[in-house]
Steps between C-alpha positions, in 0.01 A plus 500: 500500500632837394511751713374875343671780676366834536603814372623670889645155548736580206537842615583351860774280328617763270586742796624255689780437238546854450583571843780217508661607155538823694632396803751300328594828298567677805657261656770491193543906547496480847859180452667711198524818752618314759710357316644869395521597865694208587766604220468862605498393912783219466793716326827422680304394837747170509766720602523784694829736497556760708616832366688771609442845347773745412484871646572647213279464168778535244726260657168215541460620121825434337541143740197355344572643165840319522330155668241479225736543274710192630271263503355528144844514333631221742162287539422531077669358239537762250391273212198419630441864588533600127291198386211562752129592355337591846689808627427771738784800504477786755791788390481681821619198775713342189252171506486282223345166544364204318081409623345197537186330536372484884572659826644171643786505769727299238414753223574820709821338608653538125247726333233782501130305549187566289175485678353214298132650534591870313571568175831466334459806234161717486359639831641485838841247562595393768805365652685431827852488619761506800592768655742319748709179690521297103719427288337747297305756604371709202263723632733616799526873397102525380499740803745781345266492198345865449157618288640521158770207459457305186443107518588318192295153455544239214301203456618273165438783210262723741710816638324785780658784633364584790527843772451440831214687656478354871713314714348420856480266771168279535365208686549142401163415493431809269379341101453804381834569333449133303201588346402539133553923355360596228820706454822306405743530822717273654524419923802418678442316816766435791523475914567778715774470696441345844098559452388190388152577467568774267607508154651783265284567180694705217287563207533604189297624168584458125655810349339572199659631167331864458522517095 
C-alpha cells in the first residue's frame, strides 16, 4: 500500500533539509576561520626569545639591517635565489626572500609563508614570517618600516609594486587583516617581540601607473 503524502508534509521535509544544508554551511565557515586564526594565533609560539632593546634607534637600526642581511646571503644559495618565481623584496630593510606555500613551522624556518586561504595575485595577499630566535628570520626589521616604503612581490610571471600605507600592532585573534579587498594589497604578518598575543600587521597597496 502506497502511502500519498501531503503537500505541508513535503513542505515539513523540504525545510527540514534546508535547515541542515545550512548548518553544515556554517559550520564549514565557522572551521576555515578558525583555521586562519590558528595560522595567524600560532606564529613562532614554539619558541619564545627574549629580546633586549637598544637605547639608541640608529644603532638597533643599522644591527638588524646588518643581521638580516647575514642570514639571507649566508642561509640562500644564490642560484636558487636567481631561479626563484615566488619572491617578495623590501628595498628599505635590504630583504629579499624566496615564498612558499603555508605558514608551517618547517616552512618559516627556510622561507617567507603564504597564507594558503588568500589570494596569490588579485586582491588582498597575505603572508607571514619571523621576526626572531631562527635560522632565518625575515620579517625581523618589519618594525623600522615607515608609510611610503615600496614592497616588491613576484609570483611566476605576475609582478606588484606595492607602498606601504600602515604598519601596526594587532591581536592574534584579529581576521581582519586576512580577509578578501577589493583593492589589490599585500599583508605582512609577524610576532611582536615578547607579546605573544599580539602580532605586527604591515600593509601595503598596489601603486598604480598614472598614464
Amino acid at each position: 500500500m502506497h502511502k500519498i503524502y501531503t503537500t505541508k508534509y513535503v513542505n515539513t521535509i523540504s525545510l527540514i533539509c534546508s535547515i541542515i544544508v545550512f548548518a553544515l554551511i556554517c559550520l564549514i565557515n565557522k572551521q576555515i576561520r578558525s583555521n586562519s586564526f590558528s595560522s595567524i594565533s600560532n606564529l613562532g609560539n614554539d619558541k619564545i626569545v627574549s629580546v633586549q632593546f637598544n637605547n639608541s634607534v640608529e644603532d638597533e637600526t643599522k644591527k638588524n639591517i646588518n643581521e638580516t642581511q647575514e642570514n639571507i646571503y649566508d642561509k640562500e644559495n644564490t642560484t636558487e635565489k636567481q631561479t626563484a618565481k615566488w619572491t617578495l623584496e623590501i628595498p628599505r630593510i635590504f630583504l629579499e626572500a624566496e615564498i612558499a606555500e603555508g605558514t608551517s613551522q618547517e616552512i618559516l624556518n627556510s622561507k617567507i609563508g603564504h597564507f594558503e586561504e588568500t589570494s596569490k595575485t588579485t586582491g588582498n595577499v597575505c603572508l607571514a614570517g619571523h621576526n626572531r630566535g631562527y635560522d632565518v628570520n625575515y620579517f625581523q626589521n618589519l618594525k623600522l618600516l615607515k608609510i611610503g616604503d615600496e614592497i616588491k612581490y613576484k609570483y611566476e610571471n605576475f609582478t606588484k609594486e606595492y607602498k606601504i600605507t600602515e604598519n601596526v600592532i594587532i591581536k592574534d585573534t584579529d581576521l581582519e587583516s586576512l580577509e578578501e579587498t577589493e583593492e589589490n594589497c599585500i599583508t605582512l604578518i609577524t610576532c611582536v617581540e615578547n607579546e605573544p598575543q599580539y602580532r605586527r600587521c604591515v600593509r601595503g597597496v598596489e601603486i598604480l601607473n598614472e598614464d
